[in-house]
LOLUMZA-900428 format. One record per residue (C-alpha): residue number from 1; residue in one letter; x, y, z. Coordinates in Angstrom, 3 decimals, m for minus. Layout:
REM residues N
NUM/a/X/Y/Z
...
END
This chain:
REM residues 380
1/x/13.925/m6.244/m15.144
2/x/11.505/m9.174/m14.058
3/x/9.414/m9.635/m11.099
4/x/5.940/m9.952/m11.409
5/x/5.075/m6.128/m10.867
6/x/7.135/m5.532/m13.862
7/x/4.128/m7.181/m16.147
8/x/1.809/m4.228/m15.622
9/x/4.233/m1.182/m17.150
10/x/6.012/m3.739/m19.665
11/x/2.789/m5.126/m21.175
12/x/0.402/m2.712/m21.685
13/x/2.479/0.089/m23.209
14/x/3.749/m2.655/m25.625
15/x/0.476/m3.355/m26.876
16/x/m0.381/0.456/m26.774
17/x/2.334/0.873/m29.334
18/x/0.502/m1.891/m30.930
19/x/m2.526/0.293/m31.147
20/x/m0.602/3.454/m32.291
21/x/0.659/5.117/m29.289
22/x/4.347/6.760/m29.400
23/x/5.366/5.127/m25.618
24/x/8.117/6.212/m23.829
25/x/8.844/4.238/m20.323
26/x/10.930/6.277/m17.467
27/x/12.626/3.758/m15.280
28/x/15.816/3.941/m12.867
29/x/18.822/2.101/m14.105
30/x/18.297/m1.301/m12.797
31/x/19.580/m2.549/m9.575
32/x/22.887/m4.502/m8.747
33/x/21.866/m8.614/m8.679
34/x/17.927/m7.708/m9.116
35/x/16.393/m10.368/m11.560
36/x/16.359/m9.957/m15.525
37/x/13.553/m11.361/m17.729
38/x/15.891/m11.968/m20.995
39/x/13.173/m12.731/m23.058
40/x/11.614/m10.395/m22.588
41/x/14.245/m7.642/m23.446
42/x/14.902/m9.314/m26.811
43/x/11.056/m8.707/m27.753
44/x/10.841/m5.709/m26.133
45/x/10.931/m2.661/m29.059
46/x/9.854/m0.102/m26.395
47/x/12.285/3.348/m25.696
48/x/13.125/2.191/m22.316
49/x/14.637/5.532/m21.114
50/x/16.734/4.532/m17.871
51/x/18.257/7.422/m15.570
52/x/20.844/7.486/m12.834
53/x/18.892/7.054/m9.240
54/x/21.299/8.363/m5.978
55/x/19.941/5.305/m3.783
56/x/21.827/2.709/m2.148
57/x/19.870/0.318/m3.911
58/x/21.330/1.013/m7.677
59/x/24.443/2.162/m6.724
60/x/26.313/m0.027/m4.850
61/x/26.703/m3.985/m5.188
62/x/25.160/m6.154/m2.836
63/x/22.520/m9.146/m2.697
64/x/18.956/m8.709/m3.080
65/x/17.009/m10.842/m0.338
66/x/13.812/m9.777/m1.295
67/x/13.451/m8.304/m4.335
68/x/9.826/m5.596/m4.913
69/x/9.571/m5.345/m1.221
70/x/10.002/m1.570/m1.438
71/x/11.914/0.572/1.101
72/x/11.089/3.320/3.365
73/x/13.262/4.605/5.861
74/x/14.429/7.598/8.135
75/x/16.007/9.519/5.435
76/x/13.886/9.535/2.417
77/x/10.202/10.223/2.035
78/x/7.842/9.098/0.383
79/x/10.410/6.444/0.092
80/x/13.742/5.782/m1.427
81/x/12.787/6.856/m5.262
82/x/12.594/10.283/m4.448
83/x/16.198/11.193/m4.905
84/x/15.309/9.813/m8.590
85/x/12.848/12.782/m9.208
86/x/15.658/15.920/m10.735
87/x/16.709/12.957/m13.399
88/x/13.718/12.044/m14.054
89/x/12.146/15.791/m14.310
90/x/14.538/16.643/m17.499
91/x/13.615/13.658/m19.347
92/x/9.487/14.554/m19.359
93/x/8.880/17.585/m19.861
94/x/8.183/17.272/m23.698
95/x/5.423/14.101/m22.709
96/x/2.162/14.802/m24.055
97/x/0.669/12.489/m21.351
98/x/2.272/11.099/m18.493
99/x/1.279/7.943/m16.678
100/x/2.606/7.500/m12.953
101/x/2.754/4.041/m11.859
102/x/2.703/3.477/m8.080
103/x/4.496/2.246/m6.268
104/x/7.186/3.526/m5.926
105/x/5.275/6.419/m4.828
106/x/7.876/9.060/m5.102
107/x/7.436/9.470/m8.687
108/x/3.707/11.064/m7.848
109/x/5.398/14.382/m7.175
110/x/6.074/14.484/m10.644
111/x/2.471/15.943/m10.932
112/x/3.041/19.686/m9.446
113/x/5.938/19.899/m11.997
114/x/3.805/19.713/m14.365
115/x/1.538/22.663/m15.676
116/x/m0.457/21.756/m18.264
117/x/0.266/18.301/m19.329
118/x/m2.334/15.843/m18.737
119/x/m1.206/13.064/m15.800
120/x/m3.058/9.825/m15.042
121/x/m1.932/7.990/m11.616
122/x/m1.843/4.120/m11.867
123/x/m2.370/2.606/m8.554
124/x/m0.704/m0.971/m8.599
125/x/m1.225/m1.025/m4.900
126/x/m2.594/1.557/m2.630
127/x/m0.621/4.312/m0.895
128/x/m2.661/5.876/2.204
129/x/m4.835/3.655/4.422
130/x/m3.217/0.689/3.495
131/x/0.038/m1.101/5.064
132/x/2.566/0.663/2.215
133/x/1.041/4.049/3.850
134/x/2.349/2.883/7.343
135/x/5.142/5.096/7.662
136/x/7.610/5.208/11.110
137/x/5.836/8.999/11.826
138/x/2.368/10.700/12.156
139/x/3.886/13.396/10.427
140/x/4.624/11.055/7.497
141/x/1.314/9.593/7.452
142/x/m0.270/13.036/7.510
143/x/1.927/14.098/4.864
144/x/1.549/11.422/2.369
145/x/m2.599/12.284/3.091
146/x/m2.147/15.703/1.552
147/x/0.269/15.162/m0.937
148/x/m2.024/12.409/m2.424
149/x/m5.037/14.563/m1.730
150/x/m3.085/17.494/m4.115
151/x/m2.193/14.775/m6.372
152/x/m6.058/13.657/m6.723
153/x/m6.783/16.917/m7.681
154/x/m4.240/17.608/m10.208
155/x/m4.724/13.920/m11.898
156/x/m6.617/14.333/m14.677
157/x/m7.342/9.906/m14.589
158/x/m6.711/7.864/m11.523
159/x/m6.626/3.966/m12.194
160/x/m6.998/1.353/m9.741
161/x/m6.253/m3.001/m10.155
162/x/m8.580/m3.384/m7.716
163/x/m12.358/m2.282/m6.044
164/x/m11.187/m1.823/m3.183
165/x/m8.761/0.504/m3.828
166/x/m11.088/2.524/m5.948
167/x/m14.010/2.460/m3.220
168/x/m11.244/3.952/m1.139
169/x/m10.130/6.978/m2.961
170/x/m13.770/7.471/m3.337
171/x/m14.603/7.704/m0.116
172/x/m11.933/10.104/0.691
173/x/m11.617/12.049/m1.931
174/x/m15.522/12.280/m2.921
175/x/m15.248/15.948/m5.165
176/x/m12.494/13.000/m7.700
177/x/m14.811/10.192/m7.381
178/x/m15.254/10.322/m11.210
179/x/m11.993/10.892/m12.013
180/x/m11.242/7.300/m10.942
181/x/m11.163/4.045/m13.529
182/x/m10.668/m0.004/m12.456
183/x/m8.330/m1.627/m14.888
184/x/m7.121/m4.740/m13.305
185/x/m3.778/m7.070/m13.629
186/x/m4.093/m9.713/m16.306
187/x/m1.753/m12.156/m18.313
188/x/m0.067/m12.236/m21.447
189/x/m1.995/m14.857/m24.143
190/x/1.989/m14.835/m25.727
191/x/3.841/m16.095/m23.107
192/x/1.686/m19.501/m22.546
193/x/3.354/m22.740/m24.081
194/x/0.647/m24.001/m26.603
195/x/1.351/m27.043/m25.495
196/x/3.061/m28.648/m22.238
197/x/4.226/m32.316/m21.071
198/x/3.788/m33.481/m17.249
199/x/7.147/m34.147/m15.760
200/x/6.167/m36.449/m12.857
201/x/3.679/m38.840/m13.930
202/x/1.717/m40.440/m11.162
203/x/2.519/m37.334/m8.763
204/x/0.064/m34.571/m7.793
205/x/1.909/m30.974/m8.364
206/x/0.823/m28.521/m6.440
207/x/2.712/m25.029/m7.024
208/x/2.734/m21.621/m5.518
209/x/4.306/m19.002/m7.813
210/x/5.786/m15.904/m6.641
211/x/7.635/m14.001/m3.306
212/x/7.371/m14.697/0.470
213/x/8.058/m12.183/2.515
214/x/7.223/m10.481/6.120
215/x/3.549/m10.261/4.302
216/x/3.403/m13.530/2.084
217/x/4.472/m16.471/4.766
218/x/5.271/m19.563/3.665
219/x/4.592/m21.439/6.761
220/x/1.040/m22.211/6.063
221/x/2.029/m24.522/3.341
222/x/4.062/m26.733/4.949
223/x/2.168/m26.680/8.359
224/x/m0.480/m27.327/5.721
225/x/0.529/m30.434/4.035
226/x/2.253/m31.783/7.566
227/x/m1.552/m31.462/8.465
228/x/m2.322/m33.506/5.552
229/x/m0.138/m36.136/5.805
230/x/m1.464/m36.719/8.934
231/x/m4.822/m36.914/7.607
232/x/m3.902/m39.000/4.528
233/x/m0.471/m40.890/4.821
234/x/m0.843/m42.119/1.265
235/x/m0.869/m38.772/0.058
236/x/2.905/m38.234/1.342
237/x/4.818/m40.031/m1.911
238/x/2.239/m38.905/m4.199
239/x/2.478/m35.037/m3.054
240/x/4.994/m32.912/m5.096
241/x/5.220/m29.338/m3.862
242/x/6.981/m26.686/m6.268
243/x/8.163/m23.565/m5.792
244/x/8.319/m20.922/m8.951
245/x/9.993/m17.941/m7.385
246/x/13.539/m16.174/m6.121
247/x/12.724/m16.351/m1.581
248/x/14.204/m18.150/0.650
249/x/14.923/m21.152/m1.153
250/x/17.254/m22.879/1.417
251/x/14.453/m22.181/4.174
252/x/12.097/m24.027/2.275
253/x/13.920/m27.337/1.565
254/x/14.958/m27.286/4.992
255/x/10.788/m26.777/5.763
256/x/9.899/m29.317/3.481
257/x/12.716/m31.948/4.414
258/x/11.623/m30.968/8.218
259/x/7.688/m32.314/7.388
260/x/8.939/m35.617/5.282
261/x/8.278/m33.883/1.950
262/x/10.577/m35.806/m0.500
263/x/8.804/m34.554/m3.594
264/x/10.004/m30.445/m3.436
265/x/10.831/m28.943/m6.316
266/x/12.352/m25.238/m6.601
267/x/12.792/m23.995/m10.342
268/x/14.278/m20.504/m8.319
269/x/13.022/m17.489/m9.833
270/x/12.589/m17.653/m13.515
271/x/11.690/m15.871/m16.870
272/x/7.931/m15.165/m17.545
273/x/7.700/m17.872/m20.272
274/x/9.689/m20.187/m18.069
275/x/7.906/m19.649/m15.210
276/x/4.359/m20.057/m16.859
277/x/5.093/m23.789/m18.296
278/x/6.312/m24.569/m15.154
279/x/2.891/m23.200/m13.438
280/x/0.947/m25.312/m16.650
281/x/2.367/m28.041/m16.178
282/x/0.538/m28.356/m12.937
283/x/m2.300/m30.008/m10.985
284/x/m3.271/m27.370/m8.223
285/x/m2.431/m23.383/m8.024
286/x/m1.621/m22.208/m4.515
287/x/m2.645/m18.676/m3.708
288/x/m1.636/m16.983/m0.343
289/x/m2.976/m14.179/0.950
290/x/m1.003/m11.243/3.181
291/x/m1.234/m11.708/6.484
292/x/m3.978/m9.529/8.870
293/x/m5.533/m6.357/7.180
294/x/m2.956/m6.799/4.367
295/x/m4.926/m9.348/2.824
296/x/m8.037/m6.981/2.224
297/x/m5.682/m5.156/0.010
298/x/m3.684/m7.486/m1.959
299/x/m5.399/m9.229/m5.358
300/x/m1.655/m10.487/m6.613
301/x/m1.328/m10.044/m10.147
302/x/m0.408/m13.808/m10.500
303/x/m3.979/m14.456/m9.852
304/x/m4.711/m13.695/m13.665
305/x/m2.266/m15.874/m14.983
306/x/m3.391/m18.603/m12.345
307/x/m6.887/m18.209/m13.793
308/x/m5.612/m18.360/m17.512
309/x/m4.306/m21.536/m16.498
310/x/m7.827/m23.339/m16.181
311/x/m6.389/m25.117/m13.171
312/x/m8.188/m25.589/m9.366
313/x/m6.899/m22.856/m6.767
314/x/m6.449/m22.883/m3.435
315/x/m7.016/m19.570/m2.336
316/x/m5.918/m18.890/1.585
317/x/m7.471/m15.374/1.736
318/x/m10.503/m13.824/3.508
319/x/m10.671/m11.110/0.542
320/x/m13.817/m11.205/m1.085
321/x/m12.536/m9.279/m4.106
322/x/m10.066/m12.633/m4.445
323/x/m12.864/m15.397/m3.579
324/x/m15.362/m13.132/m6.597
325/x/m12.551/m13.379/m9.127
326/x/m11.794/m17.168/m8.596
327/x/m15.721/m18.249/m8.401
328/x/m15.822/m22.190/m9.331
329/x/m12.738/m22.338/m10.104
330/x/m11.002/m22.674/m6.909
331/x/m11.198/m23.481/m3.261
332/x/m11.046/m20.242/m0.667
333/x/m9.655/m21.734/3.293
334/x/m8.872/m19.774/6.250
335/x/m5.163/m19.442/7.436
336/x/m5.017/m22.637/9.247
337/x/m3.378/m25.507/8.531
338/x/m6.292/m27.615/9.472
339/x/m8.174/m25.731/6.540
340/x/m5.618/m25.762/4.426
341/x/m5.339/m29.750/4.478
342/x/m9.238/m30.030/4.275
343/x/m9.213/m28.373/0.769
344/x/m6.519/m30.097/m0.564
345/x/m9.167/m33.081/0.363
346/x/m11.507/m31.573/m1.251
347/x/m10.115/m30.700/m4.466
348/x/m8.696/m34.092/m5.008
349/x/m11.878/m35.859/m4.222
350/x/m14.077/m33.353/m6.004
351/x/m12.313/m32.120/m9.250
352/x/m15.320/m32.367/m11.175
353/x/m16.100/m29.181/m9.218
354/x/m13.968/m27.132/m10.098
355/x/m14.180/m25.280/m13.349
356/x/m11.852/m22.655/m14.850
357/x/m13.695/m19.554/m15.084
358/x/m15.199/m18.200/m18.801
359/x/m14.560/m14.677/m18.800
360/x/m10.641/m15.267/m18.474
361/x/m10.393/m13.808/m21.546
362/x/m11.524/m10.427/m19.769
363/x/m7.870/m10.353/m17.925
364/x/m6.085/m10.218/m21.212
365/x/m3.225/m7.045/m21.597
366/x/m4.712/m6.890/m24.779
367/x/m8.418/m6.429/m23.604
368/x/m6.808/m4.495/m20.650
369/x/m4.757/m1.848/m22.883
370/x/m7.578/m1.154/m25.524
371/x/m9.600/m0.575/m21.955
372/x/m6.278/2.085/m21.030
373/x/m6.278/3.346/m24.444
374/x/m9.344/4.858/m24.627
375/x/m8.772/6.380/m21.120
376/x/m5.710/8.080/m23.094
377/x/m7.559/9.596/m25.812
378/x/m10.292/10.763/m23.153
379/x/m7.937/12.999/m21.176
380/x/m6.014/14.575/m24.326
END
């Protein structure tokens, strides 16, 4: 599968293998139409162990509008992965460690079948007190409390990408607070071109990789550079905006054609390797952030590979954990498109100021999994 919250559970137990570990990864068969990474099946030598899942989803044909959002509804809880669980019970009971990766965050039951088999919960976002944990009923909410309260217990490791997820669980679950560990995101050093060639000389690229979705809008952008163009009618022909990603493509020609944006490009969504020499071959590295208290939550793994890069960021977030990470090397604006415009400005004026950051290095999967490797051998 692809999508960029695939990265996480397909690159680190590839390099734990690397560093000795016997990795098996548990995975529902994949669903109808959802996107494929090619590439990186053919240098994948992992057991991929894929079970039957009863959900809609994997079962029956259909288009994908917006692939990772996740799905809760009336008749599943946590959501729609727990009707997964019996399959994937009789495939791990002979694990001598087993890592949860959340979300989905049905899979986290998997913990009181368990006895005495050492389990370590990977957080990719946060469940409870966060906008996933929003569920249609109190009872839900209050549920999903205590089962993640039992889970915290039974964890023997809990891993978070982020601080804020981590100061979280600490706060609620104080009598855990050591049980808990912050390995972030990162990028694969692999799966950058060594070298790339600009494809439209004279132009100014600006790219936003990724999704847009109820959380991610896209509006900003284009309100954005209409802003912009206002400001700076010479920037209009020299402005080319690209899209890496699978959403909404039609929308966004028609938003671009509807602002006098000539110069859109969208490569639809492509294959990690792909996708990165697109993002390379650059000038400026859109970042959005979600939309109200979302944004406090989300650090987007993209973020890593942004900073790998070396290239400016605009960063439209009011999440300090976000504005930290990028330092020098980008530009954080509020969600207005007057802001928005205004560091565009700045960037182009100023790009003497903006430095990639020195510790990229840090956000490696290799640095990463030697970081989750030791975690391993602490909890056997």
């Amino acid at each position: 599968m692809g999508m960029g919250g695939v990265q996480r559970v397909y690159n680190i137990p590839k390099i734990l293998k690397e560093l000795g570990w016997d990795v098996d990864i548990h995975t529902p068969c994949a669903p109808y139409n959802y996107p494929k990474d090619n590439a990186s099946l053919e240098s994948n030598d992992l057991n991929v162990i894929r079970s039957f899942c009863p959900d809609p989803l994997h079962i029956l044909p259909g288009k994908i509008s917006n692939p990772g959002a996740g799905k809760r509804d009336y008749f599943s809880f946590p959501d729609n992965k727990i009707y997964w669980l019996p399959f994937l019970w009789r495939k791990i009971k002979s694990a001598d460690i087993i890592v949860v990766s959340c979300p989905p965050f049905s899979p986290i039951l998997t913990l009181f079948l368990v006895k005495n088999t050492p389990c370590i919960i990977d957080y990719r976002d946060q469940w409870t007190g966060s906008y996933l944990g929003e569920y249609y009923f109190k009872w839900e909410k209050d549920l999903a409390k205590k089962i993640e309260k039992k889970c915290m217990d039974k964890a023997s490791a809990v891993v978070t990408v982020t601080k804020k997820t981590g100061n979280y669980l600490r706060e609620q679950y104080p009598e855990n607070k050591n049980k808990i560990h912050l390995i972030r995101n990162g990028f694969d050093e692999t799966s950058f071109p060594k070298t790339h060639k600009r494809k439209k000389p004279n132009k100014l690229i600006l790219t936003y990789m990724g999704s847009f979705n109820k959380i991610i809008d896209s509006n900003l952008i284009f309100e954005g550079l209409e802003k912009l163009f206002s400001l700076k009618p010479e920037l209009r022909e020299k402005i080319v905006l690209k899209y890496i990603g699978p959403s909404m493509i039609e929308k966004l020609k028609e938003k671009a054609k509807n602002i006098g944006l000539e110069n859109f490009i969208s490569t639809g969504y492509l294959p990690q390797k792909e996708a990165l020499a697109e993002l390379i071959a650059s000038d400026l590295l859109i970042l959005i952030g979600g939309s109200g208290d979302e944004d406090s939550w989300l650090v987007p793994g993209k973020l890593y590979q942004y900073l790998r890069t070396g290239l400016p960021i605009i960063a439209v977030t009011k999440n300090k954990e976000i504005k930290d990470l990028i330092g020098s090397s980008g530009k954080n604006c509020d969600p207005e498109p007057e802001s928005f415009a205004a560091s565009i400005i700045k960037v182009i004026q100023n790009p003497n100021l903006f430095k990639g950051v020195s510790n990229y290095s840090d956000y490696s999967w290799k640095n990463l999994s030697r970081k989750y490797s030791e975690l391993l051998k602490n909890v056997l």
